[in-house]
MARKOL-705143 format. One record per residue (C-alpha): residue number from 0; x, y, z. Coordinates in Angstrom, 2 decimals. Last residue first. Layout:
<atoms>
@k: NUM | X: X | Y: Y | Z: Z
...
</atoms>
This chain:
<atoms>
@k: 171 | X: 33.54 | Y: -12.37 | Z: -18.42
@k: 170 | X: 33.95 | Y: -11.78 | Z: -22.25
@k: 169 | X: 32.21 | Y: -9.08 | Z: -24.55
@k: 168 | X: 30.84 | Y: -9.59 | Z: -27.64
@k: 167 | X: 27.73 | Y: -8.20 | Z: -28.05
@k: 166 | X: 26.51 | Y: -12.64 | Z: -28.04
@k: 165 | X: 29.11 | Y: -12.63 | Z: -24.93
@k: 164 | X: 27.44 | Y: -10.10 | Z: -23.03
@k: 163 | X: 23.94 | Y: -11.58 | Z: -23.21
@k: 162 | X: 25.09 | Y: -14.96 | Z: -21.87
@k: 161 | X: 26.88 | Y: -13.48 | Z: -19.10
@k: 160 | X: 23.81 | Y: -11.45 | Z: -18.23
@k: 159 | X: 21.52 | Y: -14.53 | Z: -18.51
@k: 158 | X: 23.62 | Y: -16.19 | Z: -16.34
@k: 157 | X: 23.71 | Y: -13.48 | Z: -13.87
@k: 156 | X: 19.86 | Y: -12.95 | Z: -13.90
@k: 155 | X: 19.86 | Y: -16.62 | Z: -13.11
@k: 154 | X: 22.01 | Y: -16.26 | Z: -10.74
@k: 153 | X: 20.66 | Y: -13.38 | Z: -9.37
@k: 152 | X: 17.16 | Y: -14.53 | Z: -9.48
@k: 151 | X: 18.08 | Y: -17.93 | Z: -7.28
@k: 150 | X: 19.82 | Y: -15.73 | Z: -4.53
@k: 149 | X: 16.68 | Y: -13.51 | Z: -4.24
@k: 148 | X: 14.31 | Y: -17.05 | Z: -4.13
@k: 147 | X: 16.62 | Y: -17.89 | Z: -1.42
@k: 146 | X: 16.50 | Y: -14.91 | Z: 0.99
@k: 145 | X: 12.73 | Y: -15.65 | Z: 0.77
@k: 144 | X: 10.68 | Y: -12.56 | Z: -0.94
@k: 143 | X: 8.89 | Y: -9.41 | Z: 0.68
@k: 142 | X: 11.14 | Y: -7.62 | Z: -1.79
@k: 141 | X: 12.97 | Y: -4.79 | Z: 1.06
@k: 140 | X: 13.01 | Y: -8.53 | Z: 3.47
@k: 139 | X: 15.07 | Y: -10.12 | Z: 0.17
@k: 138 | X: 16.76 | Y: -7.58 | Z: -0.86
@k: 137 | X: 18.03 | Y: -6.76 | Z: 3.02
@k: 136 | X: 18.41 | Y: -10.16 | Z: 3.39
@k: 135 | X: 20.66 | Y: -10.82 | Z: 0.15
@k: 134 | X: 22.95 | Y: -7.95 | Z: 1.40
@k: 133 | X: 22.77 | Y: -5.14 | Z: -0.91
@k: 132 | X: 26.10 | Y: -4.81 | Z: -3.06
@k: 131 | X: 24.67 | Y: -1.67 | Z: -5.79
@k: 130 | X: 25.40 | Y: -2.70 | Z: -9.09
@k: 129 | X: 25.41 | Y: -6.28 | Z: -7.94
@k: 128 | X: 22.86 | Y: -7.27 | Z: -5.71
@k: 127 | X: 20.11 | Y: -4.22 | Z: -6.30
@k: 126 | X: 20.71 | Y: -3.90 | Z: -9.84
@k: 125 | X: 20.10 | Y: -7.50 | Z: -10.30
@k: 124 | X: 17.13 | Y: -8.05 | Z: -8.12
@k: 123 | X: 15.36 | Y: -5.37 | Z: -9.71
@k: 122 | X: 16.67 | Y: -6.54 | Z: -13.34
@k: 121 | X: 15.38 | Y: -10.34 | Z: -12.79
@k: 120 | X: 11.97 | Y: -8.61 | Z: -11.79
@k: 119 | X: 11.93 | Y: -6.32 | Z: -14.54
@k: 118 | X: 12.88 | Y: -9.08 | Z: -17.22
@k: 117 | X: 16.32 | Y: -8.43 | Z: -18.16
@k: 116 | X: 17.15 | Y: -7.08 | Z: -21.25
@k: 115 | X: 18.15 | Y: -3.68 | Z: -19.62
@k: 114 | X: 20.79 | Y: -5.60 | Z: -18.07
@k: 113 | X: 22.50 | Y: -6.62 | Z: -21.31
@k: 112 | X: 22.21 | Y: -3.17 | Z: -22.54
@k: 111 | X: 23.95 | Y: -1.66 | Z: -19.67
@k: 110 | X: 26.36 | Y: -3.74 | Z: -19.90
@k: 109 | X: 27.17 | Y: -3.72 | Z: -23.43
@k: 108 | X: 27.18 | Y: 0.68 | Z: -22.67
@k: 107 | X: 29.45 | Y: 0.22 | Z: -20.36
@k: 106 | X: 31.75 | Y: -1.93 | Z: -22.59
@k: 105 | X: 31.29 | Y: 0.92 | Z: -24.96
@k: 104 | X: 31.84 | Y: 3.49 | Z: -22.66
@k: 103 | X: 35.35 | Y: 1.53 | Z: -21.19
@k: 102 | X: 36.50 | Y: 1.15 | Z: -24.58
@k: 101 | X: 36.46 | Y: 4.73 | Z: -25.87
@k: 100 | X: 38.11 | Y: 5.77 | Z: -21.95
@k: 99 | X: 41.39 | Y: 3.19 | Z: -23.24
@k: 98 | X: 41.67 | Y: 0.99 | Z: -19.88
@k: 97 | X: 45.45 | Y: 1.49 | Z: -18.54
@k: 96 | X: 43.11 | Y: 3.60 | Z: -15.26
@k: 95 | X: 44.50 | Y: 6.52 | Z: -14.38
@k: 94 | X: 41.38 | Y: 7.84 | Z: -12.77
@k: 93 | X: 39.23 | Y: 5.22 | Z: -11.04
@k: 92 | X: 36.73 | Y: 2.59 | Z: -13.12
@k: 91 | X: 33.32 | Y: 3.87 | Z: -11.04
@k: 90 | X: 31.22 | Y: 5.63 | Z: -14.25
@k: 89 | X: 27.40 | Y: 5.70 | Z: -13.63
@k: 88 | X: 25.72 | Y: 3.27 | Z: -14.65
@k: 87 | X: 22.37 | Y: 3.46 | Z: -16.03
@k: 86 | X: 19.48 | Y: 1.07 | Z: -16.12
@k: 85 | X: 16.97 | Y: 1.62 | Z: -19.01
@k: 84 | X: 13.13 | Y: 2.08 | Z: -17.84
@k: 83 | X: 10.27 | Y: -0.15 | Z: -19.75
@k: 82 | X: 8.11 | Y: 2.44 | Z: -19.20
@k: 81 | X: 5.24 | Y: 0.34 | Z: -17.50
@k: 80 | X: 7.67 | Y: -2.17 | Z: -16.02
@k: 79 | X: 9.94 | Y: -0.21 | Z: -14.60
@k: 78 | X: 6.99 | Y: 2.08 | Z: -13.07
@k: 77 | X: 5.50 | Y: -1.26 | Z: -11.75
@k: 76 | X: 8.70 | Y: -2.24 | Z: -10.04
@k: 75 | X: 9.25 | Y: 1.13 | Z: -8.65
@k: 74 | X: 5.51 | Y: 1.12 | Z: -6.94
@k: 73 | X: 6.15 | Y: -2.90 | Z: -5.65
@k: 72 | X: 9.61 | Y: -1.50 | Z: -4.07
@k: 71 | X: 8.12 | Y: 1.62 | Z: -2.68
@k: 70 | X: 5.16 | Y: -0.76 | Z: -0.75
@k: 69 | X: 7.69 | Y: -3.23 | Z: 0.41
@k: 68 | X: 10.17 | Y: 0.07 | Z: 1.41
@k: 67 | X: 7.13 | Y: 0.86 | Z: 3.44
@k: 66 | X: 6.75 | Y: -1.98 | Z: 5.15
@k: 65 | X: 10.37 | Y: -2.96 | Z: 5.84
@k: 64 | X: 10.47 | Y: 0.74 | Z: 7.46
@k: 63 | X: 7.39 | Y: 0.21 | Z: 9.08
@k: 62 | X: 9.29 | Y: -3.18 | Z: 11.18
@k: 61 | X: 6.29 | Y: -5.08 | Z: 13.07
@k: 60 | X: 4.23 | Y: -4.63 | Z: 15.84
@k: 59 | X: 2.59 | Y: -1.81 | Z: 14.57
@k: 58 | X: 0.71 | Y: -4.11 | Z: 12.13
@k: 57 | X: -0.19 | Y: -1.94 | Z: 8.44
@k: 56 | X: -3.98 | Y: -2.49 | Z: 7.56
@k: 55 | X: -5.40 | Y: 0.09 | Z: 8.72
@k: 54 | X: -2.35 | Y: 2.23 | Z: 7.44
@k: 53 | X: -3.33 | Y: 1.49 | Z: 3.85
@k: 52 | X: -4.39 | Y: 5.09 | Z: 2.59
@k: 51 | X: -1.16 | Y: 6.42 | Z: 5.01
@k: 50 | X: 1.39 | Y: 4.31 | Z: 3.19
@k: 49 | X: -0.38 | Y: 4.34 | Z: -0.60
@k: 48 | X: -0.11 | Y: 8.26 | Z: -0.39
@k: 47 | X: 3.85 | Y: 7.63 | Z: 1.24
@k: 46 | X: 4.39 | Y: 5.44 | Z: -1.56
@k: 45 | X: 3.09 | Y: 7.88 | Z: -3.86
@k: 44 | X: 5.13 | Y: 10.55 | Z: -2.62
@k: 43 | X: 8.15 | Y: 8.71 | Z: -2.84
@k: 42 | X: 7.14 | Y: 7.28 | Z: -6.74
@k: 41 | X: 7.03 | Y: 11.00 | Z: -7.39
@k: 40 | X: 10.25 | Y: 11.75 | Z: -6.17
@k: 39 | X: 12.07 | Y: 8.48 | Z: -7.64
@k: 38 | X: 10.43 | Y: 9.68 | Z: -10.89
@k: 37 | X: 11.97 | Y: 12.86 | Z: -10.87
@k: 36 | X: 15.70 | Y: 11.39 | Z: -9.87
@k: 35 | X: 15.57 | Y: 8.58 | Z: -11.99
@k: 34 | X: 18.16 | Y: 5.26 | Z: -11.31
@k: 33 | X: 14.04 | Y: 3.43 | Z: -11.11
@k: 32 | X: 15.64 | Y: 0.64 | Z: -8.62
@k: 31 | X: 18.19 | Y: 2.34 | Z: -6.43
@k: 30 | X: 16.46 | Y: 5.89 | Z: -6.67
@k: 29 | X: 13.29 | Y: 3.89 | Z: -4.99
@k: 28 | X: 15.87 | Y: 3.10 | Z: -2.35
@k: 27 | X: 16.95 | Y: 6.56 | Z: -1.78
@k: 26 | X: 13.52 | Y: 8.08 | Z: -2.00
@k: 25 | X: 12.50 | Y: 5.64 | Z: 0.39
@k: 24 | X: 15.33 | Y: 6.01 | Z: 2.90
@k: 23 | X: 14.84 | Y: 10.01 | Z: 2.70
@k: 22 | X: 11.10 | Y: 9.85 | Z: 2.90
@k: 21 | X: 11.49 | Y: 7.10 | Z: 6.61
@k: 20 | X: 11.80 | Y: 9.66 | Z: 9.46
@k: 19 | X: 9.94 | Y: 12.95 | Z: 7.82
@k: 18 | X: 7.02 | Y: 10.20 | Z: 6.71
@k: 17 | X: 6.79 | Y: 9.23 | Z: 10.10
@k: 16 | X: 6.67 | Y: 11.97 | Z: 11.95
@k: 15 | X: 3.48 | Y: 13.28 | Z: 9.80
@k: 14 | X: 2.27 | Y: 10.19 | Z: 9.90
@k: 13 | X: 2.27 | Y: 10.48 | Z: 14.02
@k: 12 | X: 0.64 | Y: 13.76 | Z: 13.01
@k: 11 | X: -2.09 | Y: 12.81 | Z: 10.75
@k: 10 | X: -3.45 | Y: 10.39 | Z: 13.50
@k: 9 | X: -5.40 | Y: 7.41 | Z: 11.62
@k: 8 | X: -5.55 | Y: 5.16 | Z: 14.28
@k: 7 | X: -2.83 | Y: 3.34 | Z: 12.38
@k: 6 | X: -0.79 | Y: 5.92 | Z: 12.61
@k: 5 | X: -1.40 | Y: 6.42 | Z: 16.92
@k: 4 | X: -0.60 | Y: 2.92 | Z: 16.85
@k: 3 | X: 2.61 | Y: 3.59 | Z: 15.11
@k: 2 | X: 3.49 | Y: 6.48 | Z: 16.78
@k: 1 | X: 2.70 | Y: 4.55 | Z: 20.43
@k: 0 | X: 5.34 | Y: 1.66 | Z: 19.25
</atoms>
């Protein structure tokens, strides 16, 4: 509680501490949304910019991680949007599998363009509940969002997905 009053005061070392405790979550969960190593660090060290610029503002009463993944979150959601990013998958169907490695790309590569169809929102929430199995609350606290309007997204964003693979031809 004393580092984060000390941050808000405006104490470079307390942020200092700080940013050495939370940069690896942050990069990891920015990596979760943007799926780009180089951006992921820059979008870090922008958070962390936007972090100590708005530390006046930030409560020490409450959680900074929550905080600052809210602030990482709304940076990676802007970067999707402005590049229009692609997800990517990486490759999880284990050796020896009967599935011919031909189809498995190109029902990979459905996927991924199904998601990437998505409006960035309905994408975030997505990736984050089914490519990578966060709990609802964590989404939901990470998003600043009600648990409920994160289970509403993915199913619509599963719906839409569903939808999406069938027209290319794939079945659920």
């Amino acid at each position: 509680m004393e580092l984060l009053e000390r941050f808000t005061r405006g104490d470079v070392e307390a942020f200092e501490i700080l940013f050495q405790q939370y940069q690896k979550d942050v990069y990891g969960w920015i990596m979760r949304i943007v799926r780009n190593p180089t951006a992921a660090e820059e979008l870090t060290v922008e958070a962390f910019w936007r972090v100590y610029r708005s530390r006046a503002r930030f409560d020490p009463n409450r959680s900074f991680g929550a905080w600052t993944r809210r602030i990482a979150t709304n940076l990676a959601l802007d970067y999707l949007k402005r590049v229009g990013n692609e997800v990517e998958f990486t490759e999880n169907i284990s050796p020896g599998s009967p599935l011919d490695p031909a189809i498995r790309q190109e029902t990979r590569r459905r996927i991924q363009q199904a998601f990437n169809q998505l409006p960035p929102k309905l994408r975030l929430t997505a990736v984050l509940a089914l490519v990578e199995e966060l709990p609802y609350e964590e989404i939901a606290e990470s998003l600043g969002i009600p648990v409920g309007t994160v289970k509403s997204r993915v199913f619509t964003a599963t719906r839409h997905l569903r939808s999406k693979l069938k027209q290319l031809g794939e079945e659920l």
